[in-house]
C-alpha positions as CSV (number, residue, x, y, z in Angstrom):
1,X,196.8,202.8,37.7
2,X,199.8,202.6,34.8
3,X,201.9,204.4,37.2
4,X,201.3,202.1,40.5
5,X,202.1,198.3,38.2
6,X,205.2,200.1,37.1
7,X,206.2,201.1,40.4
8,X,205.0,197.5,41.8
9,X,207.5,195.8,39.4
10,X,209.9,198.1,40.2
11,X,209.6,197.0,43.9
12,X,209.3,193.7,43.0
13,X,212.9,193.7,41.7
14,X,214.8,196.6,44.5
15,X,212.9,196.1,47.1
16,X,211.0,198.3,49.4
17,X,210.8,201.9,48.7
18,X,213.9,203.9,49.3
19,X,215.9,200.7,50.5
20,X,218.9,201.3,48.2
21,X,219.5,197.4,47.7
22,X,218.8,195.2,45.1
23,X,216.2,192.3,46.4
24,X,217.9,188.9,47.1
25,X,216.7,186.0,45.0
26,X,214.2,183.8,47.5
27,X,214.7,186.6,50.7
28,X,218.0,184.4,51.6
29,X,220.6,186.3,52.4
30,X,224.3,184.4,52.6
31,X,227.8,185.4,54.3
32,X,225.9,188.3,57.0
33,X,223.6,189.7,54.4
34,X,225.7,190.2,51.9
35,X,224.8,190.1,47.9
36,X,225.6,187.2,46.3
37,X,226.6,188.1,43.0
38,X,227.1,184.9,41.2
39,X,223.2,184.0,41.5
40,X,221.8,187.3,40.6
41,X,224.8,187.9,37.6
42,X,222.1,185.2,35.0
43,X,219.1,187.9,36.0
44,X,220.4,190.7,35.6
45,X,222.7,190.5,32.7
46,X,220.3,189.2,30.8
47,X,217.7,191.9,31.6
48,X,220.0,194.7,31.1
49,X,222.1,193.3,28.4
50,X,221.3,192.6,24.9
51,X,217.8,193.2,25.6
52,X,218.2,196.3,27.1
53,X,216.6,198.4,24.0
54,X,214.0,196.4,24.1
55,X,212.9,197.6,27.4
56,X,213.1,200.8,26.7
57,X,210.9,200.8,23.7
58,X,208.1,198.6,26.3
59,X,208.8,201.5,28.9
60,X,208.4,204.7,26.0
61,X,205.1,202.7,24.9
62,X,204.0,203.0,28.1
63,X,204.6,206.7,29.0
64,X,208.3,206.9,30.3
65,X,210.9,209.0,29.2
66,X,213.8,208.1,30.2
67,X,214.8,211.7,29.3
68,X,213.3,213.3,31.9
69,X,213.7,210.4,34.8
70,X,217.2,209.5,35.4
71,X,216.6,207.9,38.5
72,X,214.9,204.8,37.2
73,X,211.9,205.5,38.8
74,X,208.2,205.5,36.9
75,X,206.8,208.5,36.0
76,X,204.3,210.0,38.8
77,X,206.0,208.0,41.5
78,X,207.9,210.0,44.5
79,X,211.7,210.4,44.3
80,X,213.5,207.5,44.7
81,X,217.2,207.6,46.1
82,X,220.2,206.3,43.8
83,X,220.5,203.2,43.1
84,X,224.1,201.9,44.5
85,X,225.8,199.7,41.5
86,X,226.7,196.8,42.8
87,X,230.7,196.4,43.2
88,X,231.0,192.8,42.5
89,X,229.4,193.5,39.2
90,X,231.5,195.3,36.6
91,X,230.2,193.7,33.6
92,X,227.9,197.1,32.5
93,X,229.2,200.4,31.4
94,X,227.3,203.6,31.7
95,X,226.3,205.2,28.3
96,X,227.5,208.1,27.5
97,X,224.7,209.3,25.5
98,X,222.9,211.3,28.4
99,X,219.7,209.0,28.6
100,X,221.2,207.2,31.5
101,X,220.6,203.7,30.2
102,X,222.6,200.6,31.5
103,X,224.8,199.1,28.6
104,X,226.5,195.9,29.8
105,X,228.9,194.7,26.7
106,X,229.2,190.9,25.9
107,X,232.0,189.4,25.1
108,X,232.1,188.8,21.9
109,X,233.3,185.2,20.4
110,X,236.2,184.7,18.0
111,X,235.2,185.3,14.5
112,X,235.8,183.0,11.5
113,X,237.8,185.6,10.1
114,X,239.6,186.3,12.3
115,X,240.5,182.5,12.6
116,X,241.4,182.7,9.0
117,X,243.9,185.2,8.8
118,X,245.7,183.5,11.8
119,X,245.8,180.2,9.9
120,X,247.2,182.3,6.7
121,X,250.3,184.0,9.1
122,X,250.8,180.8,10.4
123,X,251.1,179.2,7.1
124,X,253.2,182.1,6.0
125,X,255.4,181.7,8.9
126,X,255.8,178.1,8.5
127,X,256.6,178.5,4.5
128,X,259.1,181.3,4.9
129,X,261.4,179.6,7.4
130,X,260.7,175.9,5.4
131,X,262.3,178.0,2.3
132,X,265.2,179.7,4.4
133,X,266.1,176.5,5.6
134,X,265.9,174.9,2.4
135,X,268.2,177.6,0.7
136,X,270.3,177.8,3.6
137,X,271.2,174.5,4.2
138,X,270.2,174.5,8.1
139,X,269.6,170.6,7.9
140,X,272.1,169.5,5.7
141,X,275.4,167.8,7.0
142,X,278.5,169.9,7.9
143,X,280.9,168.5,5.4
144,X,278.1,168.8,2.2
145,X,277.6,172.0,3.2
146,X,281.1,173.2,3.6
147,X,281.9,172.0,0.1
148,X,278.6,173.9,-1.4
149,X,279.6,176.8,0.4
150,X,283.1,176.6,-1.0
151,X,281.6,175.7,-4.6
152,X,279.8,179.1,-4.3
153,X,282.6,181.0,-2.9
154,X,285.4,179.6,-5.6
155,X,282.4,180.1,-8.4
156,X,282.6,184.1,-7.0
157,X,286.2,184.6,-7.3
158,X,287.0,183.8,-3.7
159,X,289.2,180.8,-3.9
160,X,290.9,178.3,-6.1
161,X,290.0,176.5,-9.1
162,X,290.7,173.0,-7.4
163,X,288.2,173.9,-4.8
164,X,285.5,174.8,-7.3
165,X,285.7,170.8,-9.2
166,X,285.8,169.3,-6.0
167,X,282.5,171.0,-4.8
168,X,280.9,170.6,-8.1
169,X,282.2,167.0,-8.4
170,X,280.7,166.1,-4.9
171,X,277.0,167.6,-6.3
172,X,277.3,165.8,-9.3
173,X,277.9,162.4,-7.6
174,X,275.1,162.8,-5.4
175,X,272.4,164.1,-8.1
176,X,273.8,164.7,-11.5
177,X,271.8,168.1,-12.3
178,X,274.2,169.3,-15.1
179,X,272.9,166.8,-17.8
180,X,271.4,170.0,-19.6
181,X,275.4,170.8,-19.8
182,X,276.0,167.6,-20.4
183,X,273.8,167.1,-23.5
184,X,274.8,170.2,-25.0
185,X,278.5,169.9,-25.1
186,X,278.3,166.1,-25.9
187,X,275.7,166.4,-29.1
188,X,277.7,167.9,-31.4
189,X,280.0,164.8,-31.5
190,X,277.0,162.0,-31.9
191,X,276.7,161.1,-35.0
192,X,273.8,159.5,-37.1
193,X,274.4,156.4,-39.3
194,X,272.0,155.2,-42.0
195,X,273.6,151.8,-44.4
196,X,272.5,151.8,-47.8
197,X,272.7,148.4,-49.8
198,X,271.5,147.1,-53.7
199,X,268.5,147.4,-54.1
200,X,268.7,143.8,-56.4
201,X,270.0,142.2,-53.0
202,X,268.2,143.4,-50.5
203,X,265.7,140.8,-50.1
204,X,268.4,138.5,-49.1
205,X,271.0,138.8,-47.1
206,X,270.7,142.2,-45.5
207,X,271.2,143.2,-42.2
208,X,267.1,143.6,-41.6
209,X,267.4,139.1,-42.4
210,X,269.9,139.2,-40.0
211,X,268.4,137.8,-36.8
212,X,270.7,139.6,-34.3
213,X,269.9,142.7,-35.9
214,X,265.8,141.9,-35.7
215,X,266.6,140.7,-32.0
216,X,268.2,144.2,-30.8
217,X,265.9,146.4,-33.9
218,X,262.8,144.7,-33.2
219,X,260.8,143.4,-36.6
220,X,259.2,146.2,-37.3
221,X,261.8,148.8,-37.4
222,X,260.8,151.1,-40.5
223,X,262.9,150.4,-43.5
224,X,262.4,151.3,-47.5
225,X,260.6,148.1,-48.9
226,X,262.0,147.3,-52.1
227,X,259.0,148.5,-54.3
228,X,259.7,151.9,-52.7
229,X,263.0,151.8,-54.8
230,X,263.5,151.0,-58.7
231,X,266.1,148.0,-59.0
232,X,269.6,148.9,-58.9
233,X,269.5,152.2,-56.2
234,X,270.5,152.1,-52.8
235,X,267.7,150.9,-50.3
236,X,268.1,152.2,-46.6
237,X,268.3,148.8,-44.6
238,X,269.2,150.5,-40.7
239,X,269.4,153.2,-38.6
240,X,272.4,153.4,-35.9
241,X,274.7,155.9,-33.9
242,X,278.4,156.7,-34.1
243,X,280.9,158.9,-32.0
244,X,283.5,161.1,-33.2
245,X,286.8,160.1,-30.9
246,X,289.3,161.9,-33.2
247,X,288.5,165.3,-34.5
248,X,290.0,164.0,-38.2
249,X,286.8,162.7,-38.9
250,X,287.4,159.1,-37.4
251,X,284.1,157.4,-35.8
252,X,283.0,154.6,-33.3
253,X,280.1,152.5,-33.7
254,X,278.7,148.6,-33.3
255,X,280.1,146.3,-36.1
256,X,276.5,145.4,-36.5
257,X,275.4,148.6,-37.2
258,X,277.8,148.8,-40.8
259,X,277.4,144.8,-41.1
260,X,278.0,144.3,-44.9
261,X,276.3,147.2,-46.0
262,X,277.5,149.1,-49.6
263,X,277.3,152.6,-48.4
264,X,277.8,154.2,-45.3
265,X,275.9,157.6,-44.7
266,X,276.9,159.6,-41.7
267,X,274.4,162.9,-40.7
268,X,276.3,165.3,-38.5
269,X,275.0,168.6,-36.5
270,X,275.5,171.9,-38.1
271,X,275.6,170.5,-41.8
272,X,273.2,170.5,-44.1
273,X,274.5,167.0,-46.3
274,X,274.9,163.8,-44.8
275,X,279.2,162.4,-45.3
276,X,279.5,159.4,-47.8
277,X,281.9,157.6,-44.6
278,X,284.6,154.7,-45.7
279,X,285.2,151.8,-43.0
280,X,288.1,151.1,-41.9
281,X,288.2,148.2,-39.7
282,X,286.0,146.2,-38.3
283,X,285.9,143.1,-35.4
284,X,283.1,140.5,-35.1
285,X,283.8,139.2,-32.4
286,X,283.9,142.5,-30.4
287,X,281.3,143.9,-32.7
288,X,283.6,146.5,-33.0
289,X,284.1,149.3,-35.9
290,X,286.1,152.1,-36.8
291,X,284.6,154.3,-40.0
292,X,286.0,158.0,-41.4
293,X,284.6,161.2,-43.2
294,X,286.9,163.7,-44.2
295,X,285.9,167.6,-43.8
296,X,287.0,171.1,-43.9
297,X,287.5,172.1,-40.1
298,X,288.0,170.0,-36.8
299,X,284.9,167.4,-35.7
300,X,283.6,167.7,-32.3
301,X,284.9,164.6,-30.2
302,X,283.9,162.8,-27.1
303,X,286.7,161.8,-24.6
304,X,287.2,158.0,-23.7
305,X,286.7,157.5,-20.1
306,X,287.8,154.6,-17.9
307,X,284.9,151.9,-17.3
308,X,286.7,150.3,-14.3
309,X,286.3,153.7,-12.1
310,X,282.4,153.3,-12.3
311,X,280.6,151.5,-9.9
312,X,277.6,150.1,-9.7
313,X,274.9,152.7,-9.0
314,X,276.3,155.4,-10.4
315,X,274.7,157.5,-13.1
316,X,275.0,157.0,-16.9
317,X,273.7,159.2,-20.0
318,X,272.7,157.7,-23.2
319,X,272.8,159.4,-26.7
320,X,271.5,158.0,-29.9
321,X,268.8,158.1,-32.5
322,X,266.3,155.6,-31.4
323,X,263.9,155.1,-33.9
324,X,265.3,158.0,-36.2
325,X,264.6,160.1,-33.2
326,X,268.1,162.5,-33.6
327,X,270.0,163.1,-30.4
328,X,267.9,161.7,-27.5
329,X,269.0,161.9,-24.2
330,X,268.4,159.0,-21.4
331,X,269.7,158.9,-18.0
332,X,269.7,155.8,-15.3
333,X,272.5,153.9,-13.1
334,X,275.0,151.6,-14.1
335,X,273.0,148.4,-12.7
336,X,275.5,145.7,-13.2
337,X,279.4,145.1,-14.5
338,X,280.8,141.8,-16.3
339,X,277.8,140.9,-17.7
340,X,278.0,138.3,-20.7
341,X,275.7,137.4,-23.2
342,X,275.7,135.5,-26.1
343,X,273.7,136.0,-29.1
344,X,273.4,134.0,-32.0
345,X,273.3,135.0,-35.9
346,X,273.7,134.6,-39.5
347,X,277.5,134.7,-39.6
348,X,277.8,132.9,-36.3
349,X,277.7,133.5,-32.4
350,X,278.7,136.9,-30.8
351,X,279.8,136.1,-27.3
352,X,280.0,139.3,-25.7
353,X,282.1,139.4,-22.5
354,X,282.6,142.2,-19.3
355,X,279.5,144.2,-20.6
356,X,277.9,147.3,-18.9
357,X,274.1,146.8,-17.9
358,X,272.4,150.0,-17.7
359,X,269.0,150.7,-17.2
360,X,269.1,153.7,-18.9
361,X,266.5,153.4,-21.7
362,X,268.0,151.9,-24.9
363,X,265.6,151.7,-27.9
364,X,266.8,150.1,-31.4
365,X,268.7,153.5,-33.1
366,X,271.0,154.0,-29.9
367,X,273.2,150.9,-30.9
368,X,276.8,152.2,-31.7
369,X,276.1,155.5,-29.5
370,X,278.3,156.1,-26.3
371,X,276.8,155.6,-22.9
372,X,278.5,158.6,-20.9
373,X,279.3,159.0,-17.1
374,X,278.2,162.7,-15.4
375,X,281.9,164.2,-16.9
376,X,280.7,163.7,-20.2
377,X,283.1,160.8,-20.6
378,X,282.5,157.7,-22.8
379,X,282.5,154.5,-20.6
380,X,280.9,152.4,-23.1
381,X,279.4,151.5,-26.7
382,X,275.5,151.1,-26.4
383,X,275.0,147.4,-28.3
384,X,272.1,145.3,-27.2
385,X,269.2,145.1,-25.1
386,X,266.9,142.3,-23.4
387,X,263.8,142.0,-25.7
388,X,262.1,140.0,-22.6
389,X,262.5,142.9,-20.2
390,X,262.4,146.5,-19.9
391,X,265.5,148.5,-18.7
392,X,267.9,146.3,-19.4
393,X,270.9,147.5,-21.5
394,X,274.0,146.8,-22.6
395,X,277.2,148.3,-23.7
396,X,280.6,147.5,-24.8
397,X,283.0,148.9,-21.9
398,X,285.8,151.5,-22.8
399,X,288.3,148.6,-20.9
400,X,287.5,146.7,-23.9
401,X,287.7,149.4,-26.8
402,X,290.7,151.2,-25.9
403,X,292.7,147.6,-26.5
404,X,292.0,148.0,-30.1
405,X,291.2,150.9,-30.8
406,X,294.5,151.5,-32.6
407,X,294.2,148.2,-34.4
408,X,290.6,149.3,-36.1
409,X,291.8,152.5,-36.5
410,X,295.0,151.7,-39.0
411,X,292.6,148.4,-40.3
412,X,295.0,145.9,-38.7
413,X,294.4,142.8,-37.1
414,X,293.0,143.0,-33.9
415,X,294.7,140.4,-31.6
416,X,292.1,138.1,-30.4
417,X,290.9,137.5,-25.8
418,X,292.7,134.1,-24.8
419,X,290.2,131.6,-24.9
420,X,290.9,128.1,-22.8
421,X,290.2,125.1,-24.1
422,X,291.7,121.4,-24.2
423,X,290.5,120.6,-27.7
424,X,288.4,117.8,-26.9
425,X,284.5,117.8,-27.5
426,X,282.5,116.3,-24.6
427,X,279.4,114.9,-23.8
428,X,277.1,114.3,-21.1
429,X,276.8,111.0,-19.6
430,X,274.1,108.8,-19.3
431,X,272.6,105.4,-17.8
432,X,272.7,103.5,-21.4
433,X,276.6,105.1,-21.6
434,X,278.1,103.9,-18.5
435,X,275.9,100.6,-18.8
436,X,278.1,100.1,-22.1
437,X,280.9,101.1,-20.7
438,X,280.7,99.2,-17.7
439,X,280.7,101.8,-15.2
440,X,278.1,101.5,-12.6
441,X,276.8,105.1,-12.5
442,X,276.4,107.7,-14.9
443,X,278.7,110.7,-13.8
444,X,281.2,112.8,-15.5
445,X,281.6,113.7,-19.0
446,X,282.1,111.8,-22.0
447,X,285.5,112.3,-24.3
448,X,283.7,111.9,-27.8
449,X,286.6,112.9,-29.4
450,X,290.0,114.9,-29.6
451,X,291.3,117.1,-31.8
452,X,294.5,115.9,-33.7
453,X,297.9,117.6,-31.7
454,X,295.4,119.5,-29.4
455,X,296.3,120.1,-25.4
456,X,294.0,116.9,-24.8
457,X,295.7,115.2,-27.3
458,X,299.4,115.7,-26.9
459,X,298.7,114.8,-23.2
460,X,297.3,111.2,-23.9
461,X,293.3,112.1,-23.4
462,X,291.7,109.3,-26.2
463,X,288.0,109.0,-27.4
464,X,285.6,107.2,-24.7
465,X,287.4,108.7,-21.6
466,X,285.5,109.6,-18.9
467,X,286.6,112.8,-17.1
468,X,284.9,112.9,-13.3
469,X,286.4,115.9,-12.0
470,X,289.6,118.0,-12.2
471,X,292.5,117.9,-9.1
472,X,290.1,115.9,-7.2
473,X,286.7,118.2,-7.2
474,X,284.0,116.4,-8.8
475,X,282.1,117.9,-12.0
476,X,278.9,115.6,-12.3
477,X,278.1,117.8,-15.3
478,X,279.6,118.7,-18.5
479,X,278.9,122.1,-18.3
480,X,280.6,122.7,-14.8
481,X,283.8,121.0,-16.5
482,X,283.5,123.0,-19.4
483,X,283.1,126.5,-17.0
484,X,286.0,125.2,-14.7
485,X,288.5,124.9,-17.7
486,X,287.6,128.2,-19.2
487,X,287.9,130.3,-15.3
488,X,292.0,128.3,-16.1
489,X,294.3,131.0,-17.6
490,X,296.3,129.5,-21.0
491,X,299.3,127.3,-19.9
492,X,298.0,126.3,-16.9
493,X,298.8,122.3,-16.4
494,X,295.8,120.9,-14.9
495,X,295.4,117.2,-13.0
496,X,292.4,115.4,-15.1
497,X,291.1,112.9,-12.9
498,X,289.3,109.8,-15.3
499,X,288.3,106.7,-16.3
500,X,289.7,104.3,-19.0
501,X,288.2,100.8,-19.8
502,X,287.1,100.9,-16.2
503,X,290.1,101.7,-14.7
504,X,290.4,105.8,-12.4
505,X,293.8,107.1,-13.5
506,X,294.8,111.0,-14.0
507,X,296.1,112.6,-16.7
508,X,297.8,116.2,-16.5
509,X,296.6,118.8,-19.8
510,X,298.8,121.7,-20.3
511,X,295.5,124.7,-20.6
512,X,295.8,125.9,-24.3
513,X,294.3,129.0,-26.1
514,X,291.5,128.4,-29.0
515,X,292.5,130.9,-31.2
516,X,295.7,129.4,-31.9
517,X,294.2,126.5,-33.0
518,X,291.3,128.4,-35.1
519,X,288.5,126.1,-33.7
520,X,285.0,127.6,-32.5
């Protein structure tokens, strides 16, 4: 009974007995009779595919060996012919074990790892030629990389010394990546300043009262208080940087910085003792000074550069002692040229003239330090900075200092900047003025008064003059007449165009220079 339902599925699946061909699905037969392949490929790869060995195992419960039938057939049942394989099926290979069992081999799916390690070679691929590129300049311009690639070559032996600066100087412009080089041949010649005063007069009249030294050394810039100190020794009152330009010992640094101080202590790199320095000359106006210290061998110097070949953008190094910090190094651009600023203290008003704004940072210690280009070169004296902003820095150009250099240096009068003026004081008008006056509106300036044999007064300007414009241009404001006489260069004659007890005439001043008439 066993043997006649496994020989009835059998049938059910092949057919008759002894027909040869697999039974078509439904008894439909397509195309003349012929086996359609795609229909029956779901049935019978599934029932001799994966689950092939579980089949057998069904079939071995049962009774079959498949050892001993190799023709498919169930065991008791007559001989059955071969079975012809199917040609339009080749998705089954024969095992080769000798048990004559139908394997049929699925395709197997990509594996995660196998996904992995492709994404890995990839990004291995991807990184190596990113870094050849990188190092071999496949993206960068022709004419960069033909001066990198004669850089290189001169720096190898192959080529001249000319063609070696001009490569590096290009670099440098473009991203200034020697300030490690920089600093360290630069350093030895910065110098650290301390000022000493009495103690017995410290409390008044120091530099730390000074209020342009509070406004660029902020208020609490550490000091010794005079408890720290018995009366009658030296009390530190500030901190500040120097140069050396000369290798004799002779320094640069901020006429604020020595201000009026009684001794002058210089700290320099490689020796153990601070110098006792002696000042030699000194400018307020410039804020200006020249100090000395003598020594045994040659000082390290600093080379003065020219200020007027910078532009604006370029890259500037700081060095000072900020905040007793020694030797700190800051980098930024130049952000602006001609900058002026005035700044107001106890001995008067510094007006500062054709400064250097830098954004490079600036903290109160730097001031007297130089403010370097990417050659090392000293384009300016660090001097002030903005308390009401951050990155804003200025310095005292080299176009300035190398006037009067020699003058500081041999402690002789520096000659003094031309200053235009017409040596009369003037005011601003107003309704109750020209109302008095009997003018019907209130424009111009008021002539308060003249100084005696002054430019104004040799020309025939008198007290209660009304001065609405010069050659014919209008200056409603006193300040616009003030700024258009000082843009005149001394000895200019000028067309003043006024009024006089109500009456326009013009009067022509001959432009003279303040500081031969030694008013402020």
């Amino acid at each position: 009974m066993e043997d006649q339902n496994n020989k009835k599925g059998y049938d059910d699946f092949f057919g008759s007995e002894g027909s040869g061909e697999p039974k078509q699905s439904g008894g439909e037969e397509r195309n003349g009779g012929s086996f359609d392949a795609q229909q029956a490929k779901p049935s019978y790869y599934y029932t001799y595919g994966p689950l092939n060995g579980e089949r057998n195992q069904a079939q071995q419960a049962n009774g079959y060996d498949p050892s001993e039938d190799r023709s498919g057939s169930a065991p008791g049942a007559e001989e059955q012919p071969a079975l012809a394989q199917p040609p339009q099926l080749r998705t089954f290979t024969t095992s080769g074990n000798g048990k004559g069992a139908f394997q049929v081999r699925e395709k197997r799916g990509t594996s995660f790892k196998s996904v992995f390690l492709s994404f890995l070679a990839g990004v291995l691929v991807v990184g190596g030629l990113m870094y050849t590129a990188d190092v071999r300049n496949w993206f960068t311009p022709t004419s960069e990389t033909a001066a990198t690639t004669q850089s290189e070559g001169n720096t190898s032996g192959a080529g001249s010394s000319t063609g070696t600066d001009s490569g590096s100087a290009s670099m440098i412009a473009a991203r200034p990546d020697n300030l490690a080089d920089l600093f360290e041949k630069a350093s030895p010649a910065v110098i650290k300043i301390e000022t000493y005063v009495q103690a017995s007069r410290s409390n008044g009249g120091g530099l730390l009262d000074d209020p342009f030294f509070r406004q660029f050394f902020g208020d609490n810039y550490p000091g010794v208080t005079q408890e720290e100190e018995p009366q009658g020794q030296m009390q530190q009152s500030g901190i500040g940087t120097g140069f050396f330009f000369d290798s004799t010992g002779y320094i640069l640094t901020n006429q604020h910085v020595i201000g009026d101080a009684d001794e002058i202590r210089v700290t320099v790199q490689g020796y153990d003792k601070p110098f006792t320095a002696k000042l030699l000359g000194s400018n307020y106006d410039l804020d200006l000074a020249v100090i000395k210290i003598e020594g045994e061998k040659a000082f390290p110097t600093l080379p003065l550069g020219s200020s007027d070949d910078i532009e604006i953008g370029d890259w500037v190094v700081a060095i000072g002692n900020p905040y007793g910090f020694d030797h700190t190094i800051t980098a930024g651009v130049l952000s602006a040229k001609e900058r002026p600023i005035d700044i107001q203290d106890a001995n008067g008003e510094r007006n500062y003239k054709h400064l250097l704004q830098t954004d490079a940072s600036i903290n109160p210690g730097n001031s007297g330090g130089p403010l370097l280009n990417v050659n090392g070169e000293v384009i300016g004296i660090n001097t002030a900075v903005s308390s009401q902003a951050q990155g804003i820095g200025f310095a005292i150009p080299t176009s300035t200092i190398t006037e009067v250099l020699e003058s500081l240096k041999n402690n002789t009068e520096v000659p003094k900047e031309p200053a235009p003026f017409i040596g009369a004081e003037l005011g601003q008008m107003t309704d109750e003025i020209a109302k008095q006056l009997g003018i019907d509106k209130a424009q111009g300036s008021l002539v308060r008064s003249v100084y005696y044999n002054s430019p104004a007064y040799l020309a025939g300007l008198k007290q209660y003059d009304v001065i609405l414009g010069i050659e014919g241009k209008e200056m409603n404001t006193t300040d616009a007449l003030i700024a258009e006489i000082q843009s005149r260069k001394v000895g200019d004659e000028v067309e003043f165009n006024i009024i006089r007890q109500g009456q326009e005439m013009n009067l022509t001043v001959k432009i003279g220079d303040r500081n031969e008439f030694g008013v402020e």
